[in-house]
C-alpha positions in Angstrom: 0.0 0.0 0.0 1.4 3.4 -1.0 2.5 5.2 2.0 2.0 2.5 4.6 4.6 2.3 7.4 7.0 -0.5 7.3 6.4 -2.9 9.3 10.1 -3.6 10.9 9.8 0.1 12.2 6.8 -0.6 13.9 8.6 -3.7 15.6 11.4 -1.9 16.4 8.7 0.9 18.2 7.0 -2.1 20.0 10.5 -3.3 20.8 11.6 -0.1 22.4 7.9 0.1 24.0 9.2 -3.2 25.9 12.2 -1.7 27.1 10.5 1.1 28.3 11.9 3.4 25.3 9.7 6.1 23.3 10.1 5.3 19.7 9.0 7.2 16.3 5.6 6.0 16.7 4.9 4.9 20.2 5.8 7.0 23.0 5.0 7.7 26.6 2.3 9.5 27.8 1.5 10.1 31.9 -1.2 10.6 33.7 -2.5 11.3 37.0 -1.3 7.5 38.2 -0.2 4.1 36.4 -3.6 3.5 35.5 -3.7 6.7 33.5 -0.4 6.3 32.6 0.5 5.0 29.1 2.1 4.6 25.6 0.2 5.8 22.5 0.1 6.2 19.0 -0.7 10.0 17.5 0.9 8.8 13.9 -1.6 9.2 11.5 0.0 7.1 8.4 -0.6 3.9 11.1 -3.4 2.4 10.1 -6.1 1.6 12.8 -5.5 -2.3 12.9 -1.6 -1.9 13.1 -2.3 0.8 15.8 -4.4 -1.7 17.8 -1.6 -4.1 17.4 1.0 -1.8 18.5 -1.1 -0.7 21.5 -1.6 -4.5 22.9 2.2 -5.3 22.3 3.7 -2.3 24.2 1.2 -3.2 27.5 4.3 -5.1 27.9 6.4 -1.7 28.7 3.3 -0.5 30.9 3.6 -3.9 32.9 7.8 -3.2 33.1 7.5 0.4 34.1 4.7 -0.5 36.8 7.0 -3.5 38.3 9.9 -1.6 38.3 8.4 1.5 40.2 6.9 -1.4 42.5 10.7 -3.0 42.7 12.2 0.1 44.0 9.1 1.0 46.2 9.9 -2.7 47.9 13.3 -2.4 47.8 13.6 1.0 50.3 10.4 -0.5 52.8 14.1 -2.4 54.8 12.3 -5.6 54.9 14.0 -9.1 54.7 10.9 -10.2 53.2 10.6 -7.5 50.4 14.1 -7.7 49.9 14.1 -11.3 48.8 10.7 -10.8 47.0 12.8 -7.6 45.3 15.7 -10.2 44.3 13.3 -12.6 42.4 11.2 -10.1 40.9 15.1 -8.7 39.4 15.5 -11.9 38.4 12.0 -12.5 36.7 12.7 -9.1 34.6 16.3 -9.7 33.7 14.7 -13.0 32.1 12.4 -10.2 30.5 15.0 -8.1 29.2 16.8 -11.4 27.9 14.0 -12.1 25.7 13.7 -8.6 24.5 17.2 -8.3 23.5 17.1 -11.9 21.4 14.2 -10.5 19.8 15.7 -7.2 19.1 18.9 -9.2 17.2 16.3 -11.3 15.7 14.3 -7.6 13.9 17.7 -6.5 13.3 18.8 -9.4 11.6 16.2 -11.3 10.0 15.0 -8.5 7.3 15.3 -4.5 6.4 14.3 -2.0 3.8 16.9 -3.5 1.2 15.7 -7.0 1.4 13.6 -8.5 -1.6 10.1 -8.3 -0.2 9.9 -12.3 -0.4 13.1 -13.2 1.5 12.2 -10.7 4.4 8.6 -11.8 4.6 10.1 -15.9 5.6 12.4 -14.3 8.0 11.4 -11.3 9.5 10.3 -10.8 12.8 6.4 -9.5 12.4 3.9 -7.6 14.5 2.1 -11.3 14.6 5.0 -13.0 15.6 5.9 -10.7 18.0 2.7 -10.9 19.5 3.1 -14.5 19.8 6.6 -14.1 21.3 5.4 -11.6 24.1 2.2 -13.4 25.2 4.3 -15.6 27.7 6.2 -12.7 28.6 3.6 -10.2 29.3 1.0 -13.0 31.2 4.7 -13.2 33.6 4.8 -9.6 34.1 1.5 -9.5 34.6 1.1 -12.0 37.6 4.4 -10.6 38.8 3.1 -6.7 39.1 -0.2 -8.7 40.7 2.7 -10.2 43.0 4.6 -6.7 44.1 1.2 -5.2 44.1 0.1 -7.5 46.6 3.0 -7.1 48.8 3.1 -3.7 48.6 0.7 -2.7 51.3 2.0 -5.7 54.2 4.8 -6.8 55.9 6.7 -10.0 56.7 4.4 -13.1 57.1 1.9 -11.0 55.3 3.8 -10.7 51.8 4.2 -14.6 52.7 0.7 -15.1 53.3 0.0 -13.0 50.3 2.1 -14.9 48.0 0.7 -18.4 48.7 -2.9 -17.2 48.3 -2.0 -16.3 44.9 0.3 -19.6 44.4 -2.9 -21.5 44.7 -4.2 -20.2 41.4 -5.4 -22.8 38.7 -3.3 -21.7 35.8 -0.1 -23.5 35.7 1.4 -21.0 33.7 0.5 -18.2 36.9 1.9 -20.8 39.3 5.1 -20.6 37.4 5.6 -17.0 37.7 4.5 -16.6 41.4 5.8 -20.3 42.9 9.5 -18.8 42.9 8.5 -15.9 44.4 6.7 -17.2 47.1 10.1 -19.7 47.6 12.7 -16.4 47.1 10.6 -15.1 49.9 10.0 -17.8 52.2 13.9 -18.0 52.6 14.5 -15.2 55.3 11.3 -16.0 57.1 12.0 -19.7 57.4 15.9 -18.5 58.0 14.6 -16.5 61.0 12.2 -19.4 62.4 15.0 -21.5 62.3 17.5 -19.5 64.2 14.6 -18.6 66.8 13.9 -22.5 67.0 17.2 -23.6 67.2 18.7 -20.5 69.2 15.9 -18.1 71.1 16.9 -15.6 69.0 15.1 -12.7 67.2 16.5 -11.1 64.0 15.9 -7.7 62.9 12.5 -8.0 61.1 11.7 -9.6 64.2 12.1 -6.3 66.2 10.4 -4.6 63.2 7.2 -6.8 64.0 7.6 -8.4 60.7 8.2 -11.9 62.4 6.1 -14.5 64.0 7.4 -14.4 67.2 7.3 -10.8 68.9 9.3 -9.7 71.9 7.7 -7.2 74.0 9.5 -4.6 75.8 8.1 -5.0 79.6 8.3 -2.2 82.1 10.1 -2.4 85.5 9.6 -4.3 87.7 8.5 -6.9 85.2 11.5 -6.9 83.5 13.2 -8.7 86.3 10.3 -11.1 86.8 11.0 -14.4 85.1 6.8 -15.1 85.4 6.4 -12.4 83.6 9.1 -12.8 81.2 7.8 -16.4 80.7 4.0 -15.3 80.0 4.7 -12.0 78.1 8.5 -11.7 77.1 7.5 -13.4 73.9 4.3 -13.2 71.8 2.6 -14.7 68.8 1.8 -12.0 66.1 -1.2 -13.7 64.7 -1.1 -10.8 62.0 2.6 -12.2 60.8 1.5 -15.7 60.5 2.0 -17.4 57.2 -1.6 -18.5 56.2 0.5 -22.1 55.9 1.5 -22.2 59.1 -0.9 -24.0 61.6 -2.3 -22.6 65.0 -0.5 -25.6 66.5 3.2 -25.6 64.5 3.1 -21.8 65.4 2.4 -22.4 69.6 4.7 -25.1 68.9 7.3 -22.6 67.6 6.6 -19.9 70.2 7.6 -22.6 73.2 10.5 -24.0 71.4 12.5 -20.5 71.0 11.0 -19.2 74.2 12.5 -22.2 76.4 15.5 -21.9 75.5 15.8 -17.9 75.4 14.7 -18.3 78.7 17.2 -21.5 79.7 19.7 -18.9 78.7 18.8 -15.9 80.4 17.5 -17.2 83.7 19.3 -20.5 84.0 22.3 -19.7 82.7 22.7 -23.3 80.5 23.9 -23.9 77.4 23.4 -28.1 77.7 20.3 -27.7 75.3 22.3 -27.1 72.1 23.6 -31.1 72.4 20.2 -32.0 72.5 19.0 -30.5 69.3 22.2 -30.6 67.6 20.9 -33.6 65.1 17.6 -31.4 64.5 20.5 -28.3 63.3 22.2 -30.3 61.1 19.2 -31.5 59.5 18.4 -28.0 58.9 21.4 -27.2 57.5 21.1 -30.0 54.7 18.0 -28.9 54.1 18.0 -26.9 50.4 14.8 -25.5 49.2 11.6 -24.2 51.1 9.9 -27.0 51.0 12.5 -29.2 52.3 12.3 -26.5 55.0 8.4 -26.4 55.2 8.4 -30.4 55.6 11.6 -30.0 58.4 9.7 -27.2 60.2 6.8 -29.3 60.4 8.2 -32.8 61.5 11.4 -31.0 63.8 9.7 -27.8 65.6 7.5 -30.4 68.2 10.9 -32.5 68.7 13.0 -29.6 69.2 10.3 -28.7 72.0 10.2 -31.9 73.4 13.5 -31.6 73.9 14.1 -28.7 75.1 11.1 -28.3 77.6 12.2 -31.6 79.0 16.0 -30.5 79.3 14.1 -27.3 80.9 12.3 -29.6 83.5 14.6 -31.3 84.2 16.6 -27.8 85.3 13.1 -27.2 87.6 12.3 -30.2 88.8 15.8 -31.2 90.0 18.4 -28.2 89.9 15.8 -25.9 91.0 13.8 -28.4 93.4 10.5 -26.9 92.9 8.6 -30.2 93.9 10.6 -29.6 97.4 9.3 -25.4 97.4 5.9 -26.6 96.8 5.9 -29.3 99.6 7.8 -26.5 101.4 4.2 -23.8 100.8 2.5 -26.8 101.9 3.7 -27.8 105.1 4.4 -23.7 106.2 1.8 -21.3 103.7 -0.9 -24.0 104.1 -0.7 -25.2 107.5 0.2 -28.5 106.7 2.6 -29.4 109.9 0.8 -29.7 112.5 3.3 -29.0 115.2 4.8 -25.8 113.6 1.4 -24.6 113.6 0.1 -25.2 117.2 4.1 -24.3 118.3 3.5 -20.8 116.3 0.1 -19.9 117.4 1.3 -20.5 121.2 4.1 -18.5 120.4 2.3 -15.2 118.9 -0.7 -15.0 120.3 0.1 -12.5 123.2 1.7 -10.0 120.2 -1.3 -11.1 118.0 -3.9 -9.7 120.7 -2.7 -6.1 120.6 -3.4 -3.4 117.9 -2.1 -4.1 114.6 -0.1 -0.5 114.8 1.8 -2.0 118.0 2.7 -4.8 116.8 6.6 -5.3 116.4 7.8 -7.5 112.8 11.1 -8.0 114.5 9.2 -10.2 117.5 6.8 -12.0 115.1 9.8 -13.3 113.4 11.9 -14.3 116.4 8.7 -16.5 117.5 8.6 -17.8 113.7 12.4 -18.5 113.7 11.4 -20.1 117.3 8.3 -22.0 115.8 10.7 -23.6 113.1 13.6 -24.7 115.7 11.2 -26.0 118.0 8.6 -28.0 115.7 9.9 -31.2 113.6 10.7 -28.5 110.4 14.0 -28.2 112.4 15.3 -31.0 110.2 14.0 -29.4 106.7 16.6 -27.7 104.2 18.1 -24.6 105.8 17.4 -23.3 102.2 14.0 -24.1 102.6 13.6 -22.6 105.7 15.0 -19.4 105.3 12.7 -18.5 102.8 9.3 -18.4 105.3 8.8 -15.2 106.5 6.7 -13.1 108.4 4.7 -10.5 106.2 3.1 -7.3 107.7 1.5 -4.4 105.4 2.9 -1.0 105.8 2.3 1.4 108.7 0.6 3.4 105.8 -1.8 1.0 105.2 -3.1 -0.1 108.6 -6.8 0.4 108.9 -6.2 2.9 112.2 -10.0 3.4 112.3 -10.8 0.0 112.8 -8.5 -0.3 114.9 -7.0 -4.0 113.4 -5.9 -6.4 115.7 -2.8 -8.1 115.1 -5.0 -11.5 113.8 -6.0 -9.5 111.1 -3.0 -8.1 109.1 -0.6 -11.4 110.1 0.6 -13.7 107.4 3.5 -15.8 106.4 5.3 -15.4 102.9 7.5 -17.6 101.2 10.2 -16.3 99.3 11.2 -17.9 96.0 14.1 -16.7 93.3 15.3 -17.3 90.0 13.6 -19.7 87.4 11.4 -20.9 90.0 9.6 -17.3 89.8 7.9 -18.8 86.4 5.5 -20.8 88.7 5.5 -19.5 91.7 4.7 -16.1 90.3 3.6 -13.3 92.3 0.2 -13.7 91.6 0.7 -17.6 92.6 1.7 -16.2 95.8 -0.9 -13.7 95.9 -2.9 -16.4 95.8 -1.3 -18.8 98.8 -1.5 -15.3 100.9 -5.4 -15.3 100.5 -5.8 -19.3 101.2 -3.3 -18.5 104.2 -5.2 -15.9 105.8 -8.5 -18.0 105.8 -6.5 -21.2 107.3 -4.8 -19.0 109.8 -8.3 -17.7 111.0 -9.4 -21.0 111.1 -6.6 -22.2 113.2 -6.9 -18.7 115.3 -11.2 -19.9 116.2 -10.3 -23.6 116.5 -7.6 -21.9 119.4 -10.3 -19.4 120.5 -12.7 -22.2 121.3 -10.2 -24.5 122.5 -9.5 -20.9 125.7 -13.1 -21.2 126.0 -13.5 -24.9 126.8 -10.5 -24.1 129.2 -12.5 -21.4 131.0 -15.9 -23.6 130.7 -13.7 -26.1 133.0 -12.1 -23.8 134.9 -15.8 -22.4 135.6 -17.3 -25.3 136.8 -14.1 -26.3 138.7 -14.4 -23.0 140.8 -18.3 -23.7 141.0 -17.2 -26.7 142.8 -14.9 -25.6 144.9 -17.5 -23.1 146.1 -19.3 -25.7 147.2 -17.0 -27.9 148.6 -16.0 -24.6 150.9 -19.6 -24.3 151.7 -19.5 -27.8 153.0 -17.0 -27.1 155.1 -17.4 -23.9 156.5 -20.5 -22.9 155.9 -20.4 -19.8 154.0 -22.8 -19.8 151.1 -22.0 -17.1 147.6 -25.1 -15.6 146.9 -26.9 -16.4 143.3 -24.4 -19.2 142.9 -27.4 -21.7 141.8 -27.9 -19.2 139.0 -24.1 -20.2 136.6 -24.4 -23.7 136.1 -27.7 -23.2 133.8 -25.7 -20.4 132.1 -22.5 -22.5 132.1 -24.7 -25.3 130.0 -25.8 -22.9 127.4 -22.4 -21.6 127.2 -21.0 -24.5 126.6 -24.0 -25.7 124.4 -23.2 -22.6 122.3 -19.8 -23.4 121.8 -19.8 -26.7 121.0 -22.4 -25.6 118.4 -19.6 -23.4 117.0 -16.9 -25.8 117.7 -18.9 -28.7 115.4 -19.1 -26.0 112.6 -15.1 -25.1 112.7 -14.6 -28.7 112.9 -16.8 -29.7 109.4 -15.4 -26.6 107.9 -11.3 -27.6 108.8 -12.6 -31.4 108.1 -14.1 -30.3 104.4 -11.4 -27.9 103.8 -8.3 -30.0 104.3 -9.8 -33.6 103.2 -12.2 -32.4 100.3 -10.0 -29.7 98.9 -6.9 -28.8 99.8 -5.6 -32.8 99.9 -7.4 -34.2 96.8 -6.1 -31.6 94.8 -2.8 -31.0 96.1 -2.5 -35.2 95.6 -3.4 -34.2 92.0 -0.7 -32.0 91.7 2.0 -33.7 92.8 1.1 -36.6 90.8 0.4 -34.7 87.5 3.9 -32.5 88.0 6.2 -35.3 86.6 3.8 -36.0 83.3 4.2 -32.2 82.5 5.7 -32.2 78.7 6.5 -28.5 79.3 7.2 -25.4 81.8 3.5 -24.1 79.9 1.9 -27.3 81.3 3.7 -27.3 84.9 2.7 -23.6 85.4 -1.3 -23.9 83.9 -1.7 -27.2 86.8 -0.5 -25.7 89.1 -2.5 -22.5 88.7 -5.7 -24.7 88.3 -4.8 -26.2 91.4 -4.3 -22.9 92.7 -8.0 -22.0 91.6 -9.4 -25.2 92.5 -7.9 -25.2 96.1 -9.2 -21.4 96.5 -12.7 -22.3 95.0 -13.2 -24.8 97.0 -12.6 -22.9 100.2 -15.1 -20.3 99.1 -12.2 -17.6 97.9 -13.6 -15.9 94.3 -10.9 -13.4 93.6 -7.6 -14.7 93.0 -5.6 -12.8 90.6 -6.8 -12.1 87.7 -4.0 -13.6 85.5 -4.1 -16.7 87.0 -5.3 -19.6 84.9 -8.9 -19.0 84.4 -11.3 -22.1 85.8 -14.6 -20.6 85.0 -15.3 -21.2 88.8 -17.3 -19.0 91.6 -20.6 -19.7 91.1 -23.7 -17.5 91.8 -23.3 -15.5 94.5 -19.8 -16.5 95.7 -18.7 -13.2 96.7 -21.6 -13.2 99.4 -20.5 -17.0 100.3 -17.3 -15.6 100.8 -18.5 -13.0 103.1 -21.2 -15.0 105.1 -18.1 -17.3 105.9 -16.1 -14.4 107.3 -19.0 -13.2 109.1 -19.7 -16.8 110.6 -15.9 -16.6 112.0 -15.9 -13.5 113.4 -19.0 -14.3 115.8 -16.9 -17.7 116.9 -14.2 -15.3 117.7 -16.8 -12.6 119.5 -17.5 -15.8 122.1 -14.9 -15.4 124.1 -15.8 -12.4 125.7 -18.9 -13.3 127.9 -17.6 -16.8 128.6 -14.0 -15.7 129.8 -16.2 -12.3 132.3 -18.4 -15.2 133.5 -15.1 -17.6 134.2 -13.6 -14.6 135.9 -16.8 -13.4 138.2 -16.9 -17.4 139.3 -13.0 -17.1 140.2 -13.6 -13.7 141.6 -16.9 -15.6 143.7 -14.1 -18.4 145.0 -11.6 -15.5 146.2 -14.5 -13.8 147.9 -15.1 -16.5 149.7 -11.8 -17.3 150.7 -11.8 -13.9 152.3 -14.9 -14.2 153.9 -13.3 -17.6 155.5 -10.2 -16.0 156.5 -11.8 -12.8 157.5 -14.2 -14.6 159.8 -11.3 -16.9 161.3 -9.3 -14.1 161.8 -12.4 -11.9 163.8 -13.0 -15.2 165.6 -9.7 -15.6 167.3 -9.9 -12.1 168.0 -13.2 -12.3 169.6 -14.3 -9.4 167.4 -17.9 -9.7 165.2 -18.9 -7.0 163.2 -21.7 -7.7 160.2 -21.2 -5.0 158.8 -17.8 -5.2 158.2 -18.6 -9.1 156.8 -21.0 -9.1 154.0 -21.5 -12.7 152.4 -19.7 -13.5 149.1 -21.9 -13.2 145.8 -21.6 -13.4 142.5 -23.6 -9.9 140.9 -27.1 -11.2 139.0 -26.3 -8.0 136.7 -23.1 -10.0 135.8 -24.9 -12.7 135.0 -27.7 -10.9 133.0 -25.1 -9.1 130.9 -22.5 -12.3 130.1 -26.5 -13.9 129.0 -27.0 -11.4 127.0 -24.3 -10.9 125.3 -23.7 -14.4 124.7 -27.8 -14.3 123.3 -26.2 -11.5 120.8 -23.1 -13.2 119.8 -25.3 -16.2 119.1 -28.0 -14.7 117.2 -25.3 -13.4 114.7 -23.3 -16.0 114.4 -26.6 -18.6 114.0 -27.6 -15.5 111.5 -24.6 -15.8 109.6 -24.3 -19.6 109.9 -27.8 -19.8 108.1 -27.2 -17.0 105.5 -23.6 -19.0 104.6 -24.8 -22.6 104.1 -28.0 -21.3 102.4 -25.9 -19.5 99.5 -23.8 -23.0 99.2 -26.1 -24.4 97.2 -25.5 -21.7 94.3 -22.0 -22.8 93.9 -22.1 -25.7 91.5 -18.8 -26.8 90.9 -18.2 -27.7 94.1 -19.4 -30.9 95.8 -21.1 -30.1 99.3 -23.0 -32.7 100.1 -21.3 -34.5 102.5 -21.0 -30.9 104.0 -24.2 -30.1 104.1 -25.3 -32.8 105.6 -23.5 -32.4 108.7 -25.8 -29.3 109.1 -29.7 -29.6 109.6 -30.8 -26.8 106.8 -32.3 -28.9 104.6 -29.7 -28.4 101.5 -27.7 -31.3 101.1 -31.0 -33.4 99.5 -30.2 -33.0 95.6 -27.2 -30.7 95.2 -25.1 -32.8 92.2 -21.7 -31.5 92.5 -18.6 -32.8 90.9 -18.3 -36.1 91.4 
């Protein structure tokens, strides 16, 4: 056709158009963005169907600009991730470039303006044929700018996560393009899981939250806790998870770097590496991702297996902490009998002033005492130095209640190093909470045990008023009127003694042993420190459920427990004990007006001996012994009051029982006429 273009100078345009070159026909126009952005062809003497042509063919310089403006967008985000996504995508166009330059020496060489128009039609390179040799070429840079584009706008296990979404597409030729990616990326992410695996440690895109794992930055004093160091040091970051990677292989990976960062930093061993040296090795044959992918999955849960056991072995033995928690048992718990009853002997005269008086310094020298005294004298000195007596703050005395010292005393046990993963502070929040209720439990039981001593020392002094009656004569006024109100006294307390009894008897053989059996029996089956520090927390909740406690720290292992109503259990419990600790008061005034009665009367005797070997009478002088009936109506009442609340309380505490579910309470119950124990399930 006269004045048509030749064709070889439209393929050299196209050809330039896939470099990213403006030719004589095609050239570069921009827009607003790459969507708008564009080559086009203004020529005139191109006819419309070559036009079209040329326009479909230099999409392929569109596609090249766009991934390399995406290329060096990647390249400055300072991401191991994008950096090895960057590499293959260089690769993937250098491969481009290839192409365009054998098919640039093919235009140059297979035919030109002097050629015959025969010879240069069999070997020349055409707009047909070239459309034919960049289909492959521009589908590639197509799924790889769909690639880049993808990872443009996330980070680390994103772009992974990213990649293998689109690596599960159903064209193989897409698969291709975005299969290498997805390995060229995978590389640093799986290099990173391995080091943090093999050695607890965190890389840089680690820090830059672009990893897996997380470390958090924890502020004093938590940064010297190992508790919370074990819980919080390390995190998951769900967002950074490859969409690959299980729930379970990432936990799995969490513990396995996590036990031995902290083996390193709070046990100071380096005895692990032997153990997973094989599982290194393995690693380091390993070639391409998925020879990675398949080691990660069959070597993570036996890298943790060994290290958590190396790691419990460290705790269990090194560290002794089925000796500490024997330890918290027999001393936080009450469980030594003769420490216990040597201790409350021992403090009780500094226990029965005001908290503000009270001097640490003594407590302590009676604890010390307590320890030397009782069969604990044989324990671990290691052991033993770690009870303590605990005291709030001057500053945080209740000086308008006036506390006495019952209320703010408690023991502590002190524990250090690794051990500090278990026996957290919060763990030990929670044995200061199950202490105080034992300890004011073992301070009633004591109360009533003074009050059966002044009941008998009552009715001793009753009789020896009589026996001096026998004898001499000399009769105490209203005497006939204590031993009725010596029987209801001691009816009343041996009400309250039966109720302290079921309560100690419940406490210590329905929850605190069952459940402590439990633990000690399910400590050596723990397959890691997670395990070992989730039973004992349960056991922690358990133990301080069933004793009526609802609000143990909140980071504790949850148990779902408390029931409806438990805070009011709680309270009707503490109200019950402090009316068995009010009945001291009228039966020790009436035990002291009988003893006063008996001295009275010894007077009277010696008084009247003494006038009679004088010779002197006056009756005046000599009035008869007596023991006050306004005594005796007040130490009645009184007791009637204490009673009432305590019967009050009593009621209002075994009636809420029922609410509480989860526990089993009806062998308690039915030690108590109330009607509740009849159909209350409980666990069995």
């Amino acid at each position: 056709m006269a004045g048509a273009v030749p064709e070889h100078l439209l393929v050299q345009d196209v050809l330039g158009a896939c470099s990213s070159l403006n030719g004589r026909f095609l050239h570069w126009q921009a827009g607003a963005g790459d969507l708008d952005s564009g080559y086009a062809c203004s020529r005139p003497e191109v006819p419309p169907q070559q036009r079209a042509l040329l326009l479909r063919e230099a999409e392929a310089g569109w596609l090249l600009r766009r991934v390399e403006g995406l290329i060096a967008q990647l390249g400055g985000l300072q991401s191991v991730v994008h950096e090895a996504l960057v590499a293959a995508a260089r690769r993937e166009v250098s491969n481009y470039y290839r192409l365009v330059a054998i098919l640039e020496a093919q235009a140059a060489g297979g035919g030109g303006g002097g050629t015959a128009p025969g010879a240069a039609d069999q070997g020349a390179l055409t707009l047909r044929r070239l459309q034919v040799w960049l289909s492959e070429p521009l589908g590639r840079l197509r799924v790889l700018a769909g690639c880049l584009e993808a990872a443009a706008d996330v980070r680390g296990g994103q772009v992974i996560s990213a990649l293998h979404a689109l690596s599960k597409h159903g064209d193989p030729a897409v698969r291709r393009v975005v299969q290498p990616a997805l390995e060229e990326a995978c590389l640093p992410y799986f290099k990173q899981i391995a080091s943090w695996v093999l050695s607890g440690a965190l890389g840089a895109d680690a820090e830059a939250r672009e990893f897996l794992v997380a470390r958090e930055a924890l502020p004093p004093p938590h940064c010297d806790d190992p508790a919370a160091q074990w819980r919080g040091g390390y995190r998951l970051h769900p967002a950074m998870k490859p969409s690959f990677v299980s729930d379970a292989l990432a936990a799995d990976i969490l513990t396995a770097g996590k036990t031995i960062a902290f083996l390193r930093e709070w046990c100071g061993d380096t005895r692990w590496a032997a153990a997973i040296r094989a599982n290194a090795d393995e690693l380091a044959a390993a070639g391409t991702t998925h020879q990675q992918l398949r080691w990660l999955e069959a070597t993570v849960g036996e890298v943790k297996r060994s290290v958590s056991a190396h790691l419990l072995d460290i705790m269990m033995s090194q560290q002794g902490l089925p000796r500490h928690l024997d330890a918290i048992k027999r001393f936080l718990l009450l469980g030594q009998g003769d420490f216990v009853r040597v201790l409350l002997d021992a403090v009780q005269p500094e226990l029965d002033k005001e908290a503000k008086e009270i001097s640490q310094y003594t407590l302590q020298g009676h604890l010390d005492a307590a320890l030397r005294s009782s069969s604990a004298a044989g324990e671990d000195p290691d052991l033993l130095r770690r009870v303590d007596v605990r005291m709030p703050h001057a500053s945080k005395l209740n000086k308008d209640n006036m506390d006495r010292g019952w209320d703010v005393f408690s023991l502590q046990y002190h524990v250090d190093g690794p051990l500090g993963a278990v026996l957290s502070p919060d763990a030990m929040a929670g044995y200061l909470r199950i202490f105080r209720l034992l300890w004011t439990i073992k301070h009633v039981e004591a109360v009533l045990g003074q009050c059966w001593d002044a009941i008998n020392a009552a009715q001793r002094a009753l009789a020896a008023l009589r026996a001096q009656e026998r004898v001499h004569g000399v009769a105490v006024d209203n005497v006939e009127l204590v031993p009725p109100v010596l029987r209801a006294f001691h009816a009343r307390r041996a009400e309250m003694a039966s109720f302290v009894t079921s309560l100690q008897y419940y406490i210590v053989f329905e929850v605190l042993e069952p459940n402590w059996a439990k633990l000690m029996g399910a400590l050596p089956k723990c397959a890691d420190l997670d395990a070992v520090i989730q039973l004992h927390e349960g056991t922690l909740q358990a133990i301080a459920a069933g004793m009526f406690l609802d609000s143990l720290p909140q980071t504790l292992t949850p148990l779902e427990l408390g029931g409806a109503g438990a805070a009011n259990v709680q309270q009707g419990l503490r109200h019950t004990l402090r009316a068995v600790l009010d009945v001291q008061g009228p039966i020790r005034r009436l035990a002291d007006a009988v003893e006063q009665a008996v001295q009275e009367q010894a007077m009277y005797v010696q008084r009247a001996a003494d006038s009679e070997r004088a010779g002197e009478w006056n009756a005046d002088v000599y009035n008869s012994p007596s023991i006050p009936p306004e005594v005796l109506a007040e130490v009645s009442g009184s007791m009637g009051r204490v009673y009432t609340l305590f019967d009050r309380s009593l009621r209002t505490f075994l009636t809420l029982l029922p609410a509480q579910r989860h526990l089993d309470l009806r062998f308690f119950l039915s030690r108590f006429d109330v009607g509740q124990a009849e159909g209350l399930g409980g666990a069995e």
